[in-house]
C-alpha positions in Angstrom: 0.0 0.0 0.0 2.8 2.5 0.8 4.0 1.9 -2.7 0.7 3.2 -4.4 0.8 5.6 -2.1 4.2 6.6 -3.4 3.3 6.4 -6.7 0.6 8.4 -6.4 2.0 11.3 -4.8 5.2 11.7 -7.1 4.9 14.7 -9.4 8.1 13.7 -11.6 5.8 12.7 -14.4 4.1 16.3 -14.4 7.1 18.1 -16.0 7.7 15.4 -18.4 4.2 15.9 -19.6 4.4 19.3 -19.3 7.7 19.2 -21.8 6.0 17.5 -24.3 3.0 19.4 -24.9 5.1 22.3 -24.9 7.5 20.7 -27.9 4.1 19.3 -29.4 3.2 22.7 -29.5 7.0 23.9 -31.4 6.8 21.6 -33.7 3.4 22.3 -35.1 4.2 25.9 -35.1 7.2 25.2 -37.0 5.7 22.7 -39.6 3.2 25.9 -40.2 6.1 28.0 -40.7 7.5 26.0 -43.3 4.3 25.3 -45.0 3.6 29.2 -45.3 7.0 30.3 -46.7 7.2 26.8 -48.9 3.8 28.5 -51.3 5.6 31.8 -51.4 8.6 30.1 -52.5 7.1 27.8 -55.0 5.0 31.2 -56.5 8.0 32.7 -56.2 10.4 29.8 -58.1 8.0 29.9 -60.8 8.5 33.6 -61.4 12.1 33.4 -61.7 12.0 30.5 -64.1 9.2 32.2 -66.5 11.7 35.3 -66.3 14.9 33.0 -67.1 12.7 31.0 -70.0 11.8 34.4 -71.9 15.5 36.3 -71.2 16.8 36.6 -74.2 21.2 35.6 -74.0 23.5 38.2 -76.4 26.6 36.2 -77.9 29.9 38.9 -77.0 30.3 39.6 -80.6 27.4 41.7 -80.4 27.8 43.8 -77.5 29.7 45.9 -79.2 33.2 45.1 -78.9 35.4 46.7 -82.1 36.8 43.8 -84.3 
């Protein structure tokens, strides 16, 4: 009986509890994070790449140079 009655009285387990709800909590925030800033960065990838696909590249023989 004194064992229960042990058991049943320690707090240890509290903080440990504690701790994990609390680095539940960090990781969802930071998997929400990501997820935000991953659709800008795709919008934003695909911007760049429609800019690269229509730049049009000058060969050096026609920027001038004297020859």
């Amino acid at each position: 009986m004194r064992r229960f009655a042990a058991f049943a009285s320690d707090r240890s387990g509290a903080v440990t509890v504690d701790w994990v709800v609390l680095t539940a909590a960090l990781v969802g925030a930071c998997i929400a994070m990501v997820s935000s800033i991953q659709s800008g960065l795709v919008s934003l990838g695909g911007d760049v790449g429609g800019a690269l696909t229509s730049a049009n590249v000058q060969t050096l023989d026609t920027l001038g140079g004297t020859e």
